[in-house]
C-alpha positions in Angstrom: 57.2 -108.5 253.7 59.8 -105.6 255.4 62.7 -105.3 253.3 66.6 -104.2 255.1 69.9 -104.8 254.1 70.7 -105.5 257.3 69.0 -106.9 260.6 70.5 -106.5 264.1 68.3 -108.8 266.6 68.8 -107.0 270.4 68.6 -103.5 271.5 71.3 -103.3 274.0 74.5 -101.6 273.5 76.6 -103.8 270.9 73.4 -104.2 268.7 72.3 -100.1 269.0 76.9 -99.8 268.5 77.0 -102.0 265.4 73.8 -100.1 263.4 75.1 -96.6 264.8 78.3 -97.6 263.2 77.0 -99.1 259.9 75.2 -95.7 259.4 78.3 -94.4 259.6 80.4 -96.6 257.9 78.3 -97.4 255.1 75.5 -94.4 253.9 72.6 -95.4 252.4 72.7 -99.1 253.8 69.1 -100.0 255.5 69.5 -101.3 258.8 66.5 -102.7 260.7 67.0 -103.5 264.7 64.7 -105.7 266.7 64.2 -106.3 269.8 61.8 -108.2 272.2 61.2 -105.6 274.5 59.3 -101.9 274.7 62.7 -100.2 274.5 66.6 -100.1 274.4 69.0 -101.4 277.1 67.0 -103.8 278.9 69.0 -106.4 280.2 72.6 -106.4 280.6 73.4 -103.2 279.3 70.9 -101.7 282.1 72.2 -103.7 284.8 75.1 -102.9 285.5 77.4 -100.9 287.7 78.4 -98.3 284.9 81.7 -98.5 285.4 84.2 -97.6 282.0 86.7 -100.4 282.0 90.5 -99.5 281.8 91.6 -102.9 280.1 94.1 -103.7 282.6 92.8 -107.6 283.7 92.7 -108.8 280.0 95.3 -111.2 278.2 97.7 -108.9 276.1 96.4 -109.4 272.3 92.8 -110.3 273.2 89.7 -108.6 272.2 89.1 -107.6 275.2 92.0 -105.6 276.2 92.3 -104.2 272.9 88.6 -103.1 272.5 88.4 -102.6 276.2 91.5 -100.1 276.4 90.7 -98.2 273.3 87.1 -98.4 273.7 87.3 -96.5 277.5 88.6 -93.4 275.8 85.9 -93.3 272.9 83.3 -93.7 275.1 84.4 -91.0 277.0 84.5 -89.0 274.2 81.4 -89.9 273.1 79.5 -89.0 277.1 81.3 -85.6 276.7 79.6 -85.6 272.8 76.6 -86.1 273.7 76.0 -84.8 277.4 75.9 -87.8 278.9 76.8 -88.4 283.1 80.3 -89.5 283.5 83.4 -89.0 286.0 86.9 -90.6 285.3 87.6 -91.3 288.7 90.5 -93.9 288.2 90.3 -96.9 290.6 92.2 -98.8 293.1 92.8 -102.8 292.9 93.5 -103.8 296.8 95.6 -106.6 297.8 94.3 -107.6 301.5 96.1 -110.7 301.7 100.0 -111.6 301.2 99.0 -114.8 298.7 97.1 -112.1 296.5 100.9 -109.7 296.4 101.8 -111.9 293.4 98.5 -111.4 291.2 98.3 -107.7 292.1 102.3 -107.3 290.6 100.8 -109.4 287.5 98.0 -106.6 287.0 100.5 -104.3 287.3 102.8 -106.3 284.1 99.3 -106.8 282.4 98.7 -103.4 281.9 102.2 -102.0 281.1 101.5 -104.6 278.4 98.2 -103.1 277.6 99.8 -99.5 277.5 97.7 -98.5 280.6 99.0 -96.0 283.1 99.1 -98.0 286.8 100.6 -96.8 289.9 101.6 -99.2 292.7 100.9 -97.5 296.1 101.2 -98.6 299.4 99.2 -98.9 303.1 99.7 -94.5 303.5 99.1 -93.9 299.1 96.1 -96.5 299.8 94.9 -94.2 302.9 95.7 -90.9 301.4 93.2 -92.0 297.9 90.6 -93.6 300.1 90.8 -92.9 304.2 88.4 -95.7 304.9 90.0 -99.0 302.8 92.5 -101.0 304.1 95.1 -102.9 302.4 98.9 -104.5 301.8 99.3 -102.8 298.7 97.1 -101.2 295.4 97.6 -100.3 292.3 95.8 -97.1 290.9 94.3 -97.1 287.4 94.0 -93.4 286.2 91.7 -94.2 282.9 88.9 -96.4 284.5 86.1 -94.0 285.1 81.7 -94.3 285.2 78.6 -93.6 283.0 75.3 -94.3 282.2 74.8 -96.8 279.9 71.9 -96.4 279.7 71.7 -93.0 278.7 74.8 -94.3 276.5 72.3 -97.1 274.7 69.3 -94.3 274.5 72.2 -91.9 272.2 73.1 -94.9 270.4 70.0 -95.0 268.9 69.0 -91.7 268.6 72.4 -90.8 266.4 71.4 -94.1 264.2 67.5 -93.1 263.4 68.2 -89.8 263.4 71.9 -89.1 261.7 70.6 -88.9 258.1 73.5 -91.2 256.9 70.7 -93.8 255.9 67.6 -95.9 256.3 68.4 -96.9 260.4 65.1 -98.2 262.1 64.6 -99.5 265.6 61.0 -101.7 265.7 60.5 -102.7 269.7 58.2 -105.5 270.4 59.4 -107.9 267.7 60.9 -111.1 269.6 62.1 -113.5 267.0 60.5 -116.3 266.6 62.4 -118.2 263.2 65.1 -117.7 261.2 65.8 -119.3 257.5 67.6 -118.8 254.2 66.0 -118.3 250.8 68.4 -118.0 248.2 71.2 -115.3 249.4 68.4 -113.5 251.8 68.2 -114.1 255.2 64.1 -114.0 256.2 63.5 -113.2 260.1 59.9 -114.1 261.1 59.2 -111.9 264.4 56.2 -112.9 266.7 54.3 -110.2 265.6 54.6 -107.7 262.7 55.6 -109.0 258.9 58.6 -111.4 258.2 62.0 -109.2 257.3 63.8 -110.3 254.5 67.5 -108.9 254.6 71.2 -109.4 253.1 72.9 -110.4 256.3 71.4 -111.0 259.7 73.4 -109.5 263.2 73.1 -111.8 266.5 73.5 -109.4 269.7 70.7 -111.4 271.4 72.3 -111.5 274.6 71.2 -113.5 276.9 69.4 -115.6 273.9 72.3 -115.1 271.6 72.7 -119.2 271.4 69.1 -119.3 270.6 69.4 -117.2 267.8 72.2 -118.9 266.7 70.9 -122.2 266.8 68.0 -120.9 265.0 70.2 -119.8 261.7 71.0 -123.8 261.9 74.8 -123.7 261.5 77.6 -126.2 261.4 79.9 -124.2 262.6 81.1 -125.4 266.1 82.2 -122.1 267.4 78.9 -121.3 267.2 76.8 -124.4 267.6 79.2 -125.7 270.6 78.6 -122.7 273.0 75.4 -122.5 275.2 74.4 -119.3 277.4 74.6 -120.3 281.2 73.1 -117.0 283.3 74.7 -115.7 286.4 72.8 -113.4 288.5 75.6 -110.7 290.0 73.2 -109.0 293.4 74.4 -106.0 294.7 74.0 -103.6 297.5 73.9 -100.1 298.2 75.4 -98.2 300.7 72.8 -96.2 302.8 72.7 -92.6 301.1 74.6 -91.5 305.1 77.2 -94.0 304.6 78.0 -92.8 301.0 81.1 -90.9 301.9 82.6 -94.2 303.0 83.9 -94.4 299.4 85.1 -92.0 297.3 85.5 -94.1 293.6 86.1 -97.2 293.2 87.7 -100.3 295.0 88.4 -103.3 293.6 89.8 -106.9 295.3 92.8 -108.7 293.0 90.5 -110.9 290.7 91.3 -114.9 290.5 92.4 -115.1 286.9 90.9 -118.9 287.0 87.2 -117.1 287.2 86.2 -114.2 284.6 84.1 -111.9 287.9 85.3 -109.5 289.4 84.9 -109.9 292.8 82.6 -107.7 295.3 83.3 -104.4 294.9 82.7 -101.1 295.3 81.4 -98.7 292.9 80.6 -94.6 293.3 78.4 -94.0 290.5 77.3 -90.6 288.7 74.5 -90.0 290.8 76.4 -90.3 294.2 75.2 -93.8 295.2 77.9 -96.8 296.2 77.1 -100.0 294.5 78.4 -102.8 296.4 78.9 -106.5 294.5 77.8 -108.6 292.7 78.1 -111.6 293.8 78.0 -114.5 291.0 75.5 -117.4 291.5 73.9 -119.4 288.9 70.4 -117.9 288.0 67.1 -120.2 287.5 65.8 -117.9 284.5 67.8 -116.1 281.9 65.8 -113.4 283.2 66.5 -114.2 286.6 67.3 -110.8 288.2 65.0 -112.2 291.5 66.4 -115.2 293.4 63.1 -117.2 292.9 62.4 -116.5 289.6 62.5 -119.9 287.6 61.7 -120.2 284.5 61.4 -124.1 283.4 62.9 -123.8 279.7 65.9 -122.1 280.7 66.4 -124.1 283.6 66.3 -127.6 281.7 68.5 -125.9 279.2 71.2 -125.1 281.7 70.9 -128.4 283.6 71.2 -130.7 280.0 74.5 -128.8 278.7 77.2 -131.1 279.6 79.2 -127.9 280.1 77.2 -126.6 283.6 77.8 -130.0 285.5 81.7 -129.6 284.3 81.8 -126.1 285.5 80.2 -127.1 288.9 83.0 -129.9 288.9 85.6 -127.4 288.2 84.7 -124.2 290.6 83.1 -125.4 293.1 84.5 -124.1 296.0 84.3 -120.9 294.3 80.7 -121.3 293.7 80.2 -122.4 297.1 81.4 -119.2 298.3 79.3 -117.2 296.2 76.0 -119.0 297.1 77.0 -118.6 300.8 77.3 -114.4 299.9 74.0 -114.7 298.5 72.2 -116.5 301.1 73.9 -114.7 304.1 74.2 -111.3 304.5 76.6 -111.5 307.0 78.6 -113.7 304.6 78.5 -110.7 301.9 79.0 -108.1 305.0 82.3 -110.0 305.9 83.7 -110.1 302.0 83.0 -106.3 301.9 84.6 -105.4 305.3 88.3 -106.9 303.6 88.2 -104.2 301.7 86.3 -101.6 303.7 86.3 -102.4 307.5 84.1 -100.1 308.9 81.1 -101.2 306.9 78.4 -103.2 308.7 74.8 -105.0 307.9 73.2 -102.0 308.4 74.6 -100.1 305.9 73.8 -101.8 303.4 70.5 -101.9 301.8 69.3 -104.5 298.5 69.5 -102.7 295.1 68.8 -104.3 291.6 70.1 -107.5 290.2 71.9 -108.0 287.0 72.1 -111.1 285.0 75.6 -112.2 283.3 74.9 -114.2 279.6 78.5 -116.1 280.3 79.1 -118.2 277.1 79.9 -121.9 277.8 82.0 -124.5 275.9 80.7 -128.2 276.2 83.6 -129.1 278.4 82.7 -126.8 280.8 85.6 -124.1 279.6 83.8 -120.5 280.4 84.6 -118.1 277.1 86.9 -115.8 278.3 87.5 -113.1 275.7 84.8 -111.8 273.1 83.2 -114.7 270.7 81.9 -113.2 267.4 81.7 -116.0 264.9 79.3 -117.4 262.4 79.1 -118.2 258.5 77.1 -117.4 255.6 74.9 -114.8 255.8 75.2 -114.6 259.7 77.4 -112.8 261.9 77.0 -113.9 265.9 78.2 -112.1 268.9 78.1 -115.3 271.5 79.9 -113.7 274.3 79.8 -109.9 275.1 79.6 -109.8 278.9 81.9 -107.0 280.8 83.8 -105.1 279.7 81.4 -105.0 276.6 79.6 -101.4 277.3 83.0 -99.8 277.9 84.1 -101.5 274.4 80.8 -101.5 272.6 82.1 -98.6 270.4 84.8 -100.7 268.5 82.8 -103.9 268.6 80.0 -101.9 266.9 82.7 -101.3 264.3 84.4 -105.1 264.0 80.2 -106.7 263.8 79.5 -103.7 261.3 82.8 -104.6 259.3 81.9 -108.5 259.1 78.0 -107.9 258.3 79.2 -105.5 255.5 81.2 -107.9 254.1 78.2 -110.4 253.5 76.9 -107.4 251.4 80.4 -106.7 249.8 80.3 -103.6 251.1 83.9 -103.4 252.3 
């Protein structure tokens, strides 16, 4: 039997954050990650639009704008470190319609109250930042900026194995397939490869974070009461010749009763415009193709009581995102708000991403960061967006609560 003080089940960024920062908090504790796949940053962490979150949408107070804004300036720090892509190109929130005025001046209280530097321009500022968008109004968020995460995620664990500050290992390959106590030990039985007995056990599973959880068999109703429901976010690209259309990034004002974003659009370190995502309910967990189904996860999602009152509660919302998917010229006309001279043909299909939003039974979708759990366990149930940006000092808070089953604090 393989012996660690410490297991981390998931490779992507929050799992590779939390052992990084164990090895640093803690020398000489043996950390063992696993993960299901042939490498890091496979899922969420790799899908995404690599954007470095300012903070400014979050409720003053909550995880996420505190990790959020203080997590955007160590992660620059840490691209510079460790000469990894990035641009802090700021960002512009757009108000295109009159109704949206009053949630654009909200975003501009919310991030005075976040201590985030906004300034609100108008139809010239708007033209003079980006010649080709059209708005009402904007605000301008200096700090948000882009990266690759994934080259983020690949440092992460380099700096843990190699740092010398104590036993770090990273097995790939190792889905886990059981989870139970003996005694005060925690003993992880992977699919292949010998069982892991360890001290305290760290859920960043992702996508199959509930799994896991559900697999440590606890009472605890933060924990037991949440279910994974997967939303596939598509996106497009603009053609390489239509690039200059954008010069960083464009946002729409967000509805605060839905935790996405809204299509926008997204300059990245290579050059390339994402446009999206979109948000539709995805068949598969690991549904980053519109017909991929996988029967499990689908008869999961449809027995939570949770999906059907979510569908009751949003869906005109949903409805609209469907119709985006389905219809390009539906997705064309949502862009063209923002950006009016875009048209079908410059947009081309890039990669999918899937979200793991956490779900209450009555349908209430988590909003801020979940990390809960008792005993020996420590479970990260809801670490969607803006979770790379803050991965950093949620490494830190799961590393401080998994140290603190050891006694280590």
């Amino acid at each position: 039997m393989d012996t660690a003080d410490i297991v981390v089940i998931g490779a992507g960024i929050v799992g590779l954050a939390t052992a990084y920062a164990i090895t640093r908090t803690s020398p000489g504790t043996s950390v063992l990650v696993l993960d299901k796949e042939d490498g890091p940053a496979r899922h969420q962490t790799g899908h995404n639009s690599g954007v470095i979150h300012s903070g400014v949408y979050y409720r003053p107070g909550s995880l996420k704008a505190r990790y959020a804004t203080q997590g955007a300036a160590e992660m620059v720090k840490f691209c510079a470190g460790n000469d990894i892509p990035h641009d802090v190109t700021g960002k512009l929130i757009v108000a295109t319609e009159r109704e949206e005025l009053p949630r654009l001046h909200a975003l501009v209280q919310r991030g005075r109250q976040n201590d985030i530097p906004v300034q609100e321009l108008g139809p010239a500022q708007i033209a003079e930042r980006e010649p080709h968008v059209r708005g009402l109004a904007a605000i301008h968020v200096g700090t948000t900026g882009v990266c690759d995460f994934t080259a983020v995620a690949a440092a992460m664990a380099r700096l843990t194995t190699e740092g010398g500050r104590g036993e770090a290992r990273i097995a790939y390959g190792r889905e886990v397939r059981a989870l139970h106590r003996d005694g005060r030990s925690v003993i992880v039985e992977p699919h292949s490869g010998p069982p892991v007995r360890a001290g305290a056990l760290v859920n960043c599973a992702g996508l199959y974070c509930d799994r896991v959880a559900r697999m440590a068999g606890t009472a605890n109703e933060d924990v037991a009461g949440v279910r994974i429901v997967p939303f596939r976010g598509e996106y497009h690209e603009l053609r390489p010749d239509r690039a200059g259309l954008v010069r960083g990034l464009v946002y729409p004002v967000p509805d605060p009763a839905f935790p996405f974003l809204g299509v926008h659009l997204t300059r990245g370190v290579d050059g390339s415009v994402h446009v999206g995502p979109n948000a539709v309910p995805a068949l598969a967990r690991e549904g980053y193709r519109r017909r991929t189904v996988h029967p499990r996860d689908l008869v999961e999602t449809a027995a939570f009581p949770g999906t059907w009152r979510i569908a009751r509660r949003h869906w005109r919302y949903e409805a609209g995102e469907i119709r985006r998917s389905l219809s390009k010229r539906a997705f064309v006309e949502s862009v063209q708000r923002l950006l009016p001279e875009v048209t079908a043909d410059d947009l081309v299909p890039a990669a999918a991403g899937v979200r793991a939003q956490a779900v209450l039974r009555d349908g209430t979708l988590v909003d801020d960061f979940l990390i809960a759990g008792d005993g020996p366990f420590v479970h990260v149930l809801n670490a969607p967006s803006p979770a790379a940006t803050a991965s950093l000092p949620i490494g830190r808070e799961i590393a401080r609560r998994a140290l603190a089953v050891l006694g280590r604090t």
